[in-house]
MARTI-683733 format. One record per residue (C-alpha): x, y, z; residue in three letters. Coordinates in steps of 0.2 Angstrom, whole numbers, plus 5000, padded with zeros to 4 digits. Example, Ala and Ser with C-alpha at 12.3 -4.5 7.8 and 13.67 -1.06 7.14 Angstrom:
BEGIN
506249785039ala;506849955036ser;
***
This chain:
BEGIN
557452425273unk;558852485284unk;559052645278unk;557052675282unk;557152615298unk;558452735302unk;557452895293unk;556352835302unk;557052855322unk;557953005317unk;556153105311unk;555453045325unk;556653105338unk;556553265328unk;554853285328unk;554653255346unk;555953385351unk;555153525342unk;553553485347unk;554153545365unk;555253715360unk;554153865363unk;554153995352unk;555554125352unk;554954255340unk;555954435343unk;555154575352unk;554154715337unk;555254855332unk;554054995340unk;554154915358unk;556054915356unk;556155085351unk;554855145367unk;556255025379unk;557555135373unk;556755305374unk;555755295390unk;557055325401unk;557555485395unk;556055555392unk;554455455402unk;552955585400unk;553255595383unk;553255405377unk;552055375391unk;550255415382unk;550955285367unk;551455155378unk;549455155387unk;548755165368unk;549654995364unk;548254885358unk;548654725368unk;547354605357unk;548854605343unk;550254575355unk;550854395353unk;551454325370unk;553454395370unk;552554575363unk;551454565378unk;552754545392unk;553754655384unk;552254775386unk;551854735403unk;553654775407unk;553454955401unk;551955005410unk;552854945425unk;554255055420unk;553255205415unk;552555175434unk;554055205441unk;554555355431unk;552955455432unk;552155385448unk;550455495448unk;550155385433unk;548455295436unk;549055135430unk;548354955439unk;549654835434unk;548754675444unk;549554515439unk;550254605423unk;552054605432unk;551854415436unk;551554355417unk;553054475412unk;554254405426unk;553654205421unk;553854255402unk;555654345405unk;556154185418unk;555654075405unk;556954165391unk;558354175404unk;558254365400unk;559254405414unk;559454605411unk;557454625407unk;557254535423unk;558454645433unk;557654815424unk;555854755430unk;556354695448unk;557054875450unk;555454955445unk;554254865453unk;555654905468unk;555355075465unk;553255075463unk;553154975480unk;554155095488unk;553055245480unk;551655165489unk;552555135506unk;552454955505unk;554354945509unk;554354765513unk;553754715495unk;554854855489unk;556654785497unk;556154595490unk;555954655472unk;557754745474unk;558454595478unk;557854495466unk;558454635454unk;560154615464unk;560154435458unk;559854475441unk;561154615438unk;562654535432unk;563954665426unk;562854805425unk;563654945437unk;562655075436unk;560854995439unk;561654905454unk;562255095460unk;560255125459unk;559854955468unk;560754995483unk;560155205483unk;558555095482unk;558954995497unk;559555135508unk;558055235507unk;556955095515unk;558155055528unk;557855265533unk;556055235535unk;556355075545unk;557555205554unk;559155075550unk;560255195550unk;561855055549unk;561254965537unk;560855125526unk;562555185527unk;563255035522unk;562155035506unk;562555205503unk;564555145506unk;564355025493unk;563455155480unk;564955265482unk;566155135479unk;565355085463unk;565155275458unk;567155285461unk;567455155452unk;566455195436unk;567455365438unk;565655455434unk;565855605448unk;563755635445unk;563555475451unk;564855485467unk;564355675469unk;562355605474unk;563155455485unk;564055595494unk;562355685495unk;561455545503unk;562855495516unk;562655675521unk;560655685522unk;561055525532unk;562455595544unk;561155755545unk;559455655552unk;560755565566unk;561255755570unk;563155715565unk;563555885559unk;565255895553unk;565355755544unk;563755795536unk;564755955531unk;566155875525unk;565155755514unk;563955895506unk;565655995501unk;566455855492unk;565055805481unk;564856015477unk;566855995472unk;566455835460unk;564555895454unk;564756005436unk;564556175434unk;562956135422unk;562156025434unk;561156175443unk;559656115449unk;560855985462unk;562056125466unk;560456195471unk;559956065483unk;561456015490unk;561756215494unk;560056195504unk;560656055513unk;561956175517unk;560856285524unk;559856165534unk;561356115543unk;562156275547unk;560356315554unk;560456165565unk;562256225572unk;561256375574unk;562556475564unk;561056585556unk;562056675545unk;562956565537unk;561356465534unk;560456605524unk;561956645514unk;561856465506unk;560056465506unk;560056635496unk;561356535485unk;560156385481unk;558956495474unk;560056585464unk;560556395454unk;558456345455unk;557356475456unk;555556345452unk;554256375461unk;554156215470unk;555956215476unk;555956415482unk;554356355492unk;555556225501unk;557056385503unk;555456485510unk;555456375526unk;557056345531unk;557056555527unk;555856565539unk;556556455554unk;558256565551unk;557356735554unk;556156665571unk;558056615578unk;558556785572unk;556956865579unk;556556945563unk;554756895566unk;553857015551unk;555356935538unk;554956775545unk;552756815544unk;553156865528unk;554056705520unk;553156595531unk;551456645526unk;551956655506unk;550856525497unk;550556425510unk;549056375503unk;550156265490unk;551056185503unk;550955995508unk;550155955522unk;551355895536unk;552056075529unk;550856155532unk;550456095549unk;552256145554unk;552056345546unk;550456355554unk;551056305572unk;552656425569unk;551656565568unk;550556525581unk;552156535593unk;552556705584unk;550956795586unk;550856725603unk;552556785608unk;551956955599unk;550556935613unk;549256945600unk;548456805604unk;546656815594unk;547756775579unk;548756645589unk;547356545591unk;546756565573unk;548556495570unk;548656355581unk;546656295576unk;547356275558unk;548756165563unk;547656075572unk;546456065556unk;548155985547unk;548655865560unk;546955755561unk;546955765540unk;548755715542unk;548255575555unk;546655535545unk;547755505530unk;549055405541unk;547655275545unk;547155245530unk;549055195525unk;548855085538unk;547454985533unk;548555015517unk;549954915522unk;549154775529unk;548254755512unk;550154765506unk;550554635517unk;549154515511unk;549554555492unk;551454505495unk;551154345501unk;549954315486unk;551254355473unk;552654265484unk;551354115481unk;551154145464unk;553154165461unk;553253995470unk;552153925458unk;552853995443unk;554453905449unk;553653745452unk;552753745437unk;554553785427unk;555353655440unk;553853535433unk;554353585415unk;555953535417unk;555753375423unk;554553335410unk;555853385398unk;556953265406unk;556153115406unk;555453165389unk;557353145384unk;557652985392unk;556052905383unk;556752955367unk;558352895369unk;557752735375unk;556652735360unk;558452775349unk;559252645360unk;557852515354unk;557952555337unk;559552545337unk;559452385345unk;558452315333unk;559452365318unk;560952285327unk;559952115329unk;559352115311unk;561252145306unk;562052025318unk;561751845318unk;560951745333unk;562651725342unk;562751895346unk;560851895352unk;561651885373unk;563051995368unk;561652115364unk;560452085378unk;561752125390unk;562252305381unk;560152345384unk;560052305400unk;561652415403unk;560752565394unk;559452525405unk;560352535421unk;560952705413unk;559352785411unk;558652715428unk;560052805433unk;559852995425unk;557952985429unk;558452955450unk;559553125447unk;558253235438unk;557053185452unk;558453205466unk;558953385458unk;556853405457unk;556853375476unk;558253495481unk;557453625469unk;555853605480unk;556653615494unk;557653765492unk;556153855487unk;555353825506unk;556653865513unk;556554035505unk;554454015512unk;555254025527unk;556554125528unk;555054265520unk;554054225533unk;555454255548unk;555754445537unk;553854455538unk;553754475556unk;555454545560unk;554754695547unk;553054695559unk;554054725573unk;554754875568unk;553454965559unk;552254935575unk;553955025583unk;553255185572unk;551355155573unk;551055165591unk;552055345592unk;551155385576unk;549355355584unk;549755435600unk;548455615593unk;548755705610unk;550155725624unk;549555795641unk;550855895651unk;551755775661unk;551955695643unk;550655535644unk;549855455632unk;547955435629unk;547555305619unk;545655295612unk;544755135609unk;544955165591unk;546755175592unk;546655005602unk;545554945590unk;546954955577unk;548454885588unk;547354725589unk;546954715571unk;548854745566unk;549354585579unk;547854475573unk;548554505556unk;550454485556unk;550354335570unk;548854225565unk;547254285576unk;548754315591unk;547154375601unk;545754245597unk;547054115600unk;547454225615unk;545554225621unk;545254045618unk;546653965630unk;546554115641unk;544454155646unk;545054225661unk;545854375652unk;544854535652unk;545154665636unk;546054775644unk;547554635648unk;547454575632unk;547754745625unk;549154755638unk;549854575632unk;549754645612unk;550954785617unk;551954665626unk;552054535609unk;552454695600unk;554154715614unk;553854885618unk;555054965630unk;554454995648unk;554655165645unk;553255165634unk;552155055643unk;552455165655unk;551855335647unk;550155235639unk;549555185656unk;550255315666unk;551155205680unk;552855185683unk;554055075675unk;554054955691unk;552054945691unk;552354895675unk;553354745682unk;552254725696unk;550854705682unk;551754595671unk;551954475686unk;549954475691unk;549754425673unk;550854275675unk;550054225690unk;548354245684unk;548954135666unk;549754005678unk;551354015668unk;552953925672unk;554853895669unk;554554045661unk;554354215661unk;552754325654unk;553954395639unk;554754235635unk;552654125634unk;552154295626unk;553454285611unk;553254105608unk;551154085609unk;
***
């Protein structure tokens, strides 16, 4: 009787414990083999990874899977994939495993598609989450922080991109990989280049051609353009076409010689060699990008006007014109683009939040699933300790229960205190997101007013069309919760035109600028801001101060 009673707690604890274990089957050979290859060769494994028939895929197969189109994104961006949620159900799976080097791998290329698509602020979150992840892997932390650095040069953060880029060299030193150092060098240099420091953009590009390997010709090549680029802005002409010429003797693809072609043609207008620079200008400028185009075009326009032909310069000047709105109309759309971005990242921030709350909940469950079976083991035990003891020992053993009691009273207040705190961390990541959110809107609204500025009269003002104010309201309504609905319904008073005048204020524009858009000076601005104060019957305050917080 004893014994069964035992055989009996000890199956019964078993079979509740692995009633709650999840499957942990291993990832299928053929998906393994696709994570090892894709790297080195994306285009090729590409096509195999799409025809994947995910109806056979059990649930590790499938995140796996989802993993690798993400992946495959990042590699080969014109790749029409839509990855919707797909990402979310691999990240939950791969939190769930504690597979902390899949989680760092797919943090890094979701990094990379956001970026691809301009949504930089969704972009820099995924690399730190990938940050998080990265243990002892050296070189993908390297490629976190080249990462990095390239969306703080778009947010124009110059410090805070060289400091990545520091921290890239210092891992590439470190790994004694001269490749790796050799790009970091590159990048400090492109850096030192767009803030106009010349010298040590020099002296950055030399050191990385000294470590880079001979076989390595395609970056000779561009490092030696770089070169030229900066000889030509010391305006030391010759020097700049002799490294120039040298690029496309290491790269001579098409695509790259169309790049040589116009920094070839800036050298020869300085030089005044205007047919050479015609002629290398004008060479399949028909394939060129856009914005490149635009550029060529109103080169040339200059040119043939300075050659006083100026039937020719018109013809040029209309075409840059032609690219410029296409440019601009392409530039709106990206807008409306990154307020969509906007919206989306706050649904998968959601969603992640979820995910951990439900795996927070999972955990908990698990815990007090623990403590009722070992009360249930304590009970049985009990009992069999009553059967074999006499009634003298019957208070002796009451006394030991409530103890065990006590105890688990005890480890169920902890699991719900360390349940608390768990929740309470993750809000105050909420908030923390949200503060980013709004610091990030700040200083891209710094680039979309100067972006949406189409035409510059010539004393320099701006002329700002109702369109164009259409789309600096809609960007404030969005980042800060209907600012000018909220605006309209404590202010009636307020015409548009100061409520326009009040969004440019919330977005702390410089009176500088507010001076060029309404073409008064910088004290009428002033003078303007006080009227609105007056008129709002605002006190203890100033207009800037009531602005910032409304």
């Amino acid at each position: 009787m004893k014994l069964k009673i035992h055989i009996f707690v000890v199956m019964t604890v078993l079979c509740l414990f692995s009633c709650t274990r999840r499957g942990s089957g291993g990832y299928s050979t053929s998906l393994l083999m696709l994570e090892d290859s894709l790297n080195a060769m994306p285009e090729k494994y590409l096509n195999r990874i799409i025809d994947i028939d995910t109806a056979s895929l059990n649930k590790a197969d499938k995140a796996l899977y989802y993993a690798l189109l993400v992946q495959a994104k990042a590699l080969v961006p014109d790749t029409p994939l839509q990855l919707s949620n797909q990402s979310d159900e691999a990240l939950s799976y791969f939190l769930g495993q504690k597979d902390s080097a899949r989680l760092c791998s797919l943090y890094f290329s979701l990094g990379k598609v956001y970026a691809d698509n301009y949504a930089f602020f969704r972009a820099n979150s995924s690399y730190n989450q990938a940050e998080k992840y990265v243990r002892n892997d050296s070189r993908m932390l390297f490629s976190i922080k080249l990462g990095e650095a390239s969306i703080y040069h778009f947010k124009m953060m110059y410090r805070m991109e060289e400091e990545c880029l520091q921290q890239a060299l210092h891992i590439a030193v470190l790994l004694k990989d001269s490749v790796l150092t050799a790009e970091a060098l590159h990048e400090l240099a492109k850096l030192h280049l767009t803030e106009n420091n010349y010298s040590e953009s020099d002296n950055y590009l030399r050191r990385a051609l000294q470590l880079l390997p001979s076989r390595k010709s395609a970056l000779r090549a561009e490092y030696y353009k770089d070169l030229g680029k900066i000889y030509l802005a010391m305006n030391k002409l010759d020097s700049a076409l002799y490294y120039v010429d040298i690029a496309l003797q290491n790269d001579s693809s098409f695509n790259f010689k169309l790049s040589c072609n116009l920094i070839q043609g800036n050298i020869f207008l300085k030089m005044h060699r205007l047919n050479d620079a015609e002629r290398i200008l004008m060479q399949d400028i028909d394939k060129l990008p856009l914005n490149w185009k635009r550029d060529t075009y109103y080169k040339m326009s200059l040119l043939k006007d300075a050659e006083k032909d100026y039937q020719t310069a018109f013809l040029y000047a209309k075409k840059s014109i032609g690219c410029r709105d296409s440019l601009d109309m392409n530039n709106k759309i990206g807008y409306i683009s990154n307020l969509n971005a906007f919206q989306e990242h706050d649904r998968q921030q959601q969603r992640i939040v979820r995910i951990n709350m439900e795996l927070a909940e999972q955990k908990l469950a698990y815990y007090k699933l623990a403590v009722s079976l070992f009360l249930i083991l304590g009970v049985g035990i009990l009992i069999v300790y009553r059967v074999k003891r006499a009634k003298r020992k019957i208070e002796v053993t009451l006394k030991e229960k409530e103890e065990i009691m006590v105890d688990l009273q005890n480890s169920r207040c902890e699991a719900e205190h360390r349940y608390q705190q768990e929740k309470d961390d993750r809000e105050a990541l909420e908030v923390e997101s949200l503060n980013q959110r709004t610091e990030y809107y700040k200083r891209l609204n710094a680039l979309t007013v100067p972006i949406l500025i189409k035409s510059q009269n010539s004393q320099g003002f701006m002329h700002l069309k109702k369109e164009d104010w259409d789309i600096i309201v809609q960007n404030t309504n969005a980042c800060f919760n209907n600012f000018t609905y909220r605006l309209k319904e404590a202010f009636p008073q307020l015409t548009s035109e100061e409520v326009h005048f009040i969004c440019l204020l919330k977005m702390e524009l410089p009176l500088s600028l507010l001076s060029d858009v309404y073409h008064i000076a910088k004290g009428s601005i002033s003078r303007k801001k006080m009227r609105l104060k007056e008129k709002m019957k605002i006190e203890n305050m100033t207009l800037d101060d009531f602005i910032r917080q409304f």
